[in-house]
C-alpha positions as CSV (number, residue, x, y, z in Angstrom):
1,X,-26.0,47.7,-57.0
2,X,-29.9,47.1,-55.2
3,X,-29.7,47.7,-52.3
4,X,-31.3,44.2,-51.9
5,X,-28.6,42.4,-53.8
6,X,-26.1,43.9,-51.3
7,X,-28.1,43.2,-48.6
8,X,-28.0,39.2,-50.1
9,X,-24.8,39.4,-50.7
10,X,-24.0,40.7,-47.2
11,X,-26.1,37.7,-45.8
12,X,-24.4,35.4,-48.2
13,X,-21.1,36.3,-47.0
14,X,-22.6,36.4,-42.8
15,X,-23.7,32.7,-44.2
16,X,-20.3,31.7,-45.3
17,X,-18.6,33.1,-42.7
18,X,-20.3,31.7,-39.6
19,X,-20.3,27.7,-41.8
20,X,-16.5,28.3,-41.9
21,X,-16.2,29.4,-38.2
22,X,-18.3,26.2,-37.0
23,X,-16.2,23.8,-39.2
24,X,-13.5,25.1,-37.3
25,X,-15.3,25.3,-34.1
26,X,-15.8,21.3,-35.0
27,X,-12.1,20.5,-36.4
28,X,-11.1,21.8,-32.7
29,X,-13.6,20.2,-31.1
30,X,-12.0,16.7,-32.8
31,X,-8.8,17.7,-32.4
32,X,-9.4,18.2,-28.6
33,X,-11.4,14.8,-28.2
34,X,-8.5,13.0,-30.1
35,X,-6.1,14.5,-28.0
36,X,-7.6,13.4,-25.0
37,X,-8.5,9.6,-26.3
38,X,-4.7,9.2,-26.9
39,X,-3.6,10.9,-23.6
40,X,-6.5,8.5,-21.9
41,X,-5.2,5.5,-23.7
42,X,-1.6,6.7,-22.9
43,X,-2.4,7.1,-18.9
44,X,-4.6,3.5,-18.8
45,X,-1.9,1.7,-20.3
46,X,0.9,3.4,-18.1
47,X,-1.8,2.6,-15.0
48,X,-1.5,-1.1,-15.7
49,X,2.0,-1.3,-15.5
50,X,2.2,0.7,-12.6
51,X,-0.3,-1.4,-10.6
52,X,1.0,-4.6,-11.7
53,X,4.4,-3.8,-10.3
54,X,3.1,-1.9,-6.9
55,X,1.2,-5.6,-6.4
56,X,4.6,-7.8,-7.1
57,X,5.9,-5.0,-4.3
58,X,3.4,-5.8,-2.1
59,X,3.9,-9.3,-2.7
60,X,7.1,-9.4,-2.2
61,X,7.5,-7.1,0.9
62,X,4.4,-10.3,2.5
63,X,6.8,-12.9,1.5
64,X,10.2,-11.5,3.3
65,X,7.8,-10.3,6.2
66,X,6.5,-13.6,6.6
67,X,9.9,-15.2,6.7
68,X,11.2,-12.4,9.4
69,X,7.9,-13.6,11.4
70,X,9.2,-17.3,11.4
71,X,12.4,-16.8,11.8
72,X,11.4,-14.3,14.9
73,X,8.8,-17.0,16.2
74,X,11.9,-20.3,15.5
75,X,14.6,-18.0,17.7
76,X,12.0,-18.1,20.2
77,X,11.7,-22.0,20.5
78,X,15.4,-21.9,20.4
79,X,15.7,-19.7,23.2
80,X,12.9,-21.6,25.5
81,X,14.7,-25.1,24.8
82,X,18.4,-23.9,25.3
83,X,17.7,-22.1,28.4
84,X,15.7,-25.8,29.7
85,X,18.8,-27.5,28.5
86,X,21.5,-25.6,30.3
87,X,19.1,-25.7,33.6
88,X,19.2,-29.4,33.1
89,X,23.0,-30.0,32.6
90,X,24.0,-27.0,35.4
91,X,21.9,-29.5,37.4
92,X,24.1,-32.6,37.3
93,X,27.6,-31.2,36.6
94,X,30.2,-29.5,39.1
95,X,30.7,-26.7,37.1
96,X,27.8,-24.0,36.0
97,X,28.1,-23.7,31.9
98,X,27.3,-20.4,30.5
99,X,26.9,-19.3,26.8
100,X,29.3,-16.6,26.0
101,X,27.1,-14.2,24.4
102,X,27.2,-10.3,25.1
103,X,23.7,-9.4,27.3
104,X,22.6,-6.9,24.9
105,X,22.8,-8.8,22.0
106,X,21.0,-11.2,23.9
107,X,18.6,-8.6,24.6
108,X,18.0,-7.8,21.0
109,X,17.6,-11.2,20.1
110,X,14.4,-11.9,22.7
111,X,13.1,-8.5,22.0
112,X,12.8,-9.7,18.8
113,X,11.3,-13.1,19.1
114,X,8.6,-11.5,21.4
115,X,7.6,-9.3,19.0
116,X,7.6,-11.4,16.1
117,X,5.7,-14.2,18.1
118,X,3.0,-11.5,19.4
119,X,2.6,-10.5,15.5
120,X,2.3,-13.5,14.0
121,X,-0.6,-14.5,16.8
122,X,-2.8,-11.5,15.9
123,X,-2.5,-10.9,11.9
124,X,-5.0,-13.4,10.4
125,X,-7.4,-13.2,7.4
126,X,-7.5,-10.6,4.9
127,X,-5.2,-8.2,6.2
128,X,-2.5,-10.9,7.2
129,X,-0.6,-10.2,3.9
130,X,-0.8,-6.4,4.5
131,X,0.6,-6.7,8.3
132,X,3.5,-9.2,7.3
133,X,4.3,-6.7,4.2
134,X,4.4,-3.5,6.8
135,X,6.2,-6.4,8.8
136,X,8.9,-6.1,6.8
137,X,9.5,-2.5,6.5
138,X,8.9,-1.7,10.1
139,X,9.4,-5.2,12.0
140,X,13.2,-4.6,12.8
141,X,13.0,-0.8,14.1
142,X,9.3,-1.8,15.8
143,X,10.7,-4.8,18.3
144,X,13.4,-2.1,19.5
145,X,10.8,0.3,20.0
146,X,8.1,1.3,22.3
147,X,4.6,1.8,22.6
148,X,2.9,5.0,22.8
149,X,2.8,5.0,26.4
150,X,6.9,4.7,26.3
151,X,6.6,1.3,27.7
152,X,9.3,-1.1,25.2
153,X,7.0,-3.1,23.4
154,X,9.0,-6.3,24.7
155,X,8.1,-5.9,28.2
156,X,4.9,-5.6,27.7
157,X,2.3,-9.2,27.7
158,X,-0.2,-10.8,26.1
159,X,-3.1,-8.1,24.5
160,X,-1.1,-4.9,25.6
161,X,1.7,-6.6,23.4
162,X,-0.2,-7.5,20.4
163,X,-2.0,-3.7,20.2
164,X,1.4,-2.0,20.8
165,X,2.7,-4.2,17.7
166,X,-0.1,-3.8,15.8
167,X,-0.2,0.0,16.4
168,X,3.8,0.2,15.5
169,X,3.0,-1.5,12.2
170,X,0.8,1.8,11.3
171,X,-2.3,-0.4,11.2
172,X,-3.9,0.3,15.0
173,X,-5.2,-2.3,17.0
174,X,-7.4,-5.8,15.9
175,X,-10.3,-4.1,18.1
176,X,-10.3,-0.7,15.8
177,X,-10.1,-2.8,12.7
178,X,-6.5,-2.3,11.8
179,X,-4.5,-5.0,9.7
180,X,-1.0,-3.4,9.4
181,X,0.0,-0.9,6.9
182,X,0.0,-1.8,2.9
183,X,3.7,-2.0,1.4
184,X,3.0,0.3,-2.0
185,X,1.4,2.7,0.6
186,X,4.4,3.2,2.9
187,X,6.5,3.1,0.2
188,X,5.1,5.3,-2.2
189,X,3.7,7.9,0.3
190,X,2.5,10.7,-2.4
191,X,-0.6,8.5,-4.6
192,X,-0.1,8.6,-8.0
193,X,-3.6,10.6,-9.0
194,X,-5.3,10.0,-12.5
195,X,-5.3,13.6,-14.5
196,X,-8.9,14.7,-15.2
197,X,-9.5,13.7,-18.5
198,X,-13.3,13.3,-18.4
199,X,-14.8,16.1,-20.9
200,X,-16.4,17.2,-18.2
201,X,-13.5,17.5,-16.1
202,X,-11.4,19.3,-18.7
203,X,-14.4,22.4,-19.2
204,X,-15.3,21.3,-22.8
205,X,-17.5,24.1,-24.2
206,X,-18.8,25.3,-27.6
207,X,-15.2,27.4,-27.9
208,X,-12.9,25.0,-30.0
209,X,-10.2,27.0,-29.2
210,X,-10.8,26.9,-25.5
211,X,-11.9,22.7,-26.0
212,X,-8.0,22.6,-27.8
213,X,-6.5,24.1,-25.2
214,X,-8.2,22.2,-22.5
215,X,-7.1,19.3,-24.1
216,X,-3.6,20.1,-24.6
217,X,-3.3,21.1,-20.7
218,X,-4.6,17.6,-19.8
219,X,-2.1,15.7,-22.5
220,X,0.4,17.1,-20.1
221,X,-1.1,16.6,-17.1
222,X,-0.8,13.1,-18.5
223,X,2.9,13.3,-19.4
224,X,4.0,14.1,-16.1
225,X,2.1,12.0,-14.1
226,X,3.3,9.2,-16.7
227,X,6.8,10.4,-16.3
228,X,6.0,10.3,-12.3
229,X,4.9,6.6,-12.8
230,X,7.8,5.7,-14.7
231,X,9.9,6.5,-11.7
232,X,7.7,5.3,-9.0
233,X,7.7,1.9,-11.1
234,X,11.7,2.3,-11.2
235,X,11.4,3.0,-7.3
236,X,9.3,0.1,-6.7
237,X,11.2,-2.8,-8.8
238,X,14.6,-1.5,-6.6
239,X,12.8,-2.5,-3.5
240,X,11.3,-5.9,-4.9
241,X,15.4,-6.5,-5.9
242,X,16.1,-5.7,-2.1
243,X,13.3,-7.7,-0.5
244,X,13.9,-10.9,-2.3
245,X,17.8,-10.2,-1.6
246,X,17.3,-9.9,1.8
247,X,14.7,-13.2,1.7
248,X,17.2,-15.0,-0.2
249,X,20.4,-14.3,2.5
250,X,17.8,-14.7,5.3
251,X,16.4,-18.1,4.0
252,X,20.5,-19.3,3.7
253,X,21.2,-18.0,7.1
254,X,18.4,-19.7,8.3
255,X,18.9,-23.2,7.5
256,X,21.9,-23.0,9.3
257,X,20.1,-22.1,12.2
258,X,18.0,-24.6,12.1
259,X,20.8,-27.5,11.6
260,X,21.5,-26.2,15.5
261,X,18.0,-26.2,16.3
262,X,17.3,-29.7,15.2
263,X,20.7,-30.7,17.3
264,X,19.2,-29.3,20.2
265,X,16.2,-31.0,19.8
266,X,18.0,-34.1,19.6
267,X,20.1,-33.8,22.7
268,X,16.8,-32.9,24.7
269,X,15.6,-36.4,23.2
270,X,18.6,-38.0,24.0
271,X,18.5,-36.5,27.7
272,X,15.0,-37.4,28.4
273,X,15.5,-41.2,27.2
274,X,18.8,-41.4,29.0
275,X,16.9,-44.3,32.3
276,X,15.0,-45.6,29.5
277,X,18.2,-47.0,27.9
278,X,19.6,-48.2,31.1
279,X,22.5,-45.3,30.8
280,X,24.4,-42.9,33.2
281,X,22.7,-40.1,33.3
282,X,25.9,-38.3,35.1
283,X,28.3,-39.9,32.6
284,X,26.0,-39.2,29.6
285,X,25.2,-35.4,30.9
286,X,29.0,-34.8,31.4
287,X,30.3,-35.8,27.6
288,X,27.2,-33.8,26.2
289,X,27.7,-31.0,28.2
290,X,30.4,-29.3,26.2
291,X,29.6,-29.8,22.7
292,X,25.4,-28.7,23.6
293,X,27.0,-25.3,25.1
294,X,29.2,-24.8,21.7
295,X,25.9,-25.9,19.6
296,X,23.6,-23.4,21.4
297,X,25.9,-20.6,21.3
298,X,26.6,-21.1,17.6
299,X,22.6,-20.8,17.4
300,X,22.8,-18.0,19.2
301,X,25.6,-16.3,16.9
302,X,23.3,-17.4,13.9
303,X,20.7,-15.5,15.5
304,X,21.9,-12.6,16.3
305,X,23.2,-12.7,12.9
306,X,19.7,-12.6,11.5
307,X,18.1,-10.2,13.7
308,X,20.8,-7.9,12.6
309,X,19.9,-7.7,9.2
310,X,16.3,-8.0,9.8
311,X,16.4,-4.5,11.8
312,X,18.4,-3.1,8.6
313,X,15.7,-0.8,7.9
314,X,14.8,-1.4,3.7
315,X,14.3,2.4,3.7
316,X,16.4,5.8,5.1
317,X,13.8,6.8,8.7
318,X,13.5,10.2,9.1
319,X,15.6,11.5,12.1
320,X,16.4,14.7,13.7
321,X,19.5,15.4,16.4
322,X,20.2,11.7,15.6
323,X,17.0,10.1,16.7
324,X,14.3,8.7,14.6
325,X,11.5,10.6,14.4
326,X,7.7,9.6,14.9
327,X,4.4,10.6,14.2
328,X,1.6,11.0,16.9
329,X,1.2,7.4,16.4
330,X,4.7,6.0,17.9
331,X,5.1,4.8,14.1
332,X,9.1,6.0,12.9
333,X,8.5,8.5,9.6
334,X,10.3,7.7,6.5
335,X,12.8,9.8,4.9
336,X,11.2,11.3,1.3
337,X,12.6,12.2,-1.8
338,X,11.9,14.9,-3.7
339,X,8.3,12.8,-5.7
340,X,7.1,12.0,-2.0
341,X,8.8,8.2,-2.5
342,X,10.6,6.5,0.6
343,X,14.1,6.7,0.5
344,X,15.7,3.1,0.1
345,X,18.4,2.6,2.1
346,X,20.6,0.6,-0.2
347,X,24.6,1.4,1.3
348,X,23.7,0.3,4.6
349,X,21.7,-2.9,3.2
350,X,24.1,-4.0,0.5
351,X,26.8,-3.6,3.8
352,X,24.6,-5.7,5.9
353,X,24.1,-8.1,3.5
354,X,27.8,-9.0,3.0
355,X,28.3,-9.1,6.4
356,X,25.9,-11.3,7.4
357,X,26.8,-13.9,4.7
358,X,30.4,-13.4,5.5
359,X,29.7,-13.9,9.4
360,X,27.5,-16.9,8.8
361,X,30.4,-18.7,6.4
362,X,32.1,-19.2,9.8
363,X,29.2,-21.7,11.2
């Protein structure tokens, strides 16, 4: 053969074979990008779900917090007009009347009203629904805390109160900016992080085969965050099932407290009207004295039945010889699991629960 023809024939085949190596170089190349549309579509989609359910979370963690700051802030009142009420009937009768309630428990109970009461005077705006959700993850475990300074956040008054329970809600003080601590953010604690799926992001070059493979390492960088999602979503519906169960028993409780509450307010009426009416105010004092001791101490029981399971931590803190442990903040740490997500501590709540429904049933 010519030498020329060869040489043609050579450059024919050179032709050929580089056409047929960029038609593959471009299958590759379309394989890759449709690999990496249907992972992205698969991620988005997943994503939506996911936030939707962190925001019901979030939600719901502001609802029961909001209902553990008014029941905190309605013990309170309570307290202020029993106390006024037995200084006004030890006044007139011969005997002194006392409410037969342990001191501790009474100390738990105003411990927790202050707190609550400071709260609820310093969370407003924007951030309110973030404080009230941290509220209810911290609220019980922060009013039997203490401050940084190791000063029990009870004792302390006025702003020194209100930055303590601010900074024990993981959010700092009003002055710094802080608004509490976000409920999908203490709950979660690892962030769910988008795989790179940008072609950019995934080193797309003019090597199809390096392109596919690219793309086939980010399709499962996208099935396992997915498959993380999935259980954080699992994670996060468990804890919206214990918040409103915890609203719901805490709402029922409540009620009854306030049937008390509204008696007491009656009696204090009644008291203050007593010349008005032309009555006795020894004779009237002395057949009231009796039942208003059994009326505030069942209020007191009531309460102390609700402070209870309010300071039932929703999630497992982290402890070490027995003690919880804290960060450099004063805030307790959450226990972990093994994706980075809070530990829910559902034994001890589904206990508490029971038992607070069963002790209320008596009143």
């Amino acid at each position: 053969m010519p030498l020329p023809l060869i040489l043609g024939a050579v450059a024919l085949g050179t032709a050929v074979f580089g056409a047929k190596k960029g038609y593959d170089g471009y299958q590759k190349h379309s394989e890759a990008d449709d690999i990496v549309k249907a992972a992205q579509g698969r991620y988005d989609g997943e994503k939506l779900e996911f936030d939707k359910v962190e925001n019901k979370t979030t939600t719901a963690l502001d609802i029961l917090g909001r209902k553990e700051l008014e029941i905190g802030e309605s013990i309170g009142e309570f307290q202020t007009l029993a106390q006024k009420l037995i200084e006004k009937l030890n006044k007139s009768l011969d005997k002194k009347l006392e409410i037969n309630i342990p001191k501790n428990q009474q100390q738990k109970i105003e411990n927790y009203s202050y707190t609550a009461t400071g709260v609820i005077g310093s969370i407003v705006g924007a951030g309110a629904a973030a404080a009230a959700a941290g509220f209810a993850v911290y609220g019980g475990v922060m009013a039997l805390g203490s401050a940084s300074t190791g000063t029990a956040i009870s004792s302390l008054a006025g702003a020194a109160a209100t930055r303590a329970a601010l900074a024990a809600l993981g959010g700092g003080s009003l002055a710094t900016g802080g608004m509490g601590i976000a409920g999908g953010t203490v709950i979660l604690g690892a962030t769910i992080v988008a795989p790179v799926l940008a072609i950019a992001g995934w080193a797309y070059d003019n090597h199809g085969e390096k392109s596919l493979k690219n793309a086939k390492e980010a399709d499962e960088n996208v099935t396992t965050a997915i498959e993380k999602m999935n259980r954080a979503i699992e994670h996060l519906n468990e804890t919206i099932e214990y918040a409103r169960k915890i609203k719901h028993v805490l709402t029922s409780i409540h009620g009854q407290f306030y049937q008390y509450f509204n008696n007491l307010e009656k009696i204090d009426s009644f008291l203050n009207d007593i010349k008005s009416r032309g009555l006795n105010t020894n004779d009237e004092i002395a057949k009231l004295g009796e039942d208003t001791v059994q009326i505030i101490g069942n209020g007191y029981a009531l309460a102390s039945i609700l402070v209870d399971l309010i300071s039932t931590p929703i999630f497992k803190f982290k402890k070490l010889n027995g003690d919880i442990v804290k960060n450099e903040d004063d805030v307790p740490e959450l226990e972990r699991d093994g994706d980075g997500f809070s530990v829910l501590n559902g034994d001890e709540l589904k206990f508490n629960l029971e038992q607070a429904t069963s002790k209320a049933d008596k009143f």
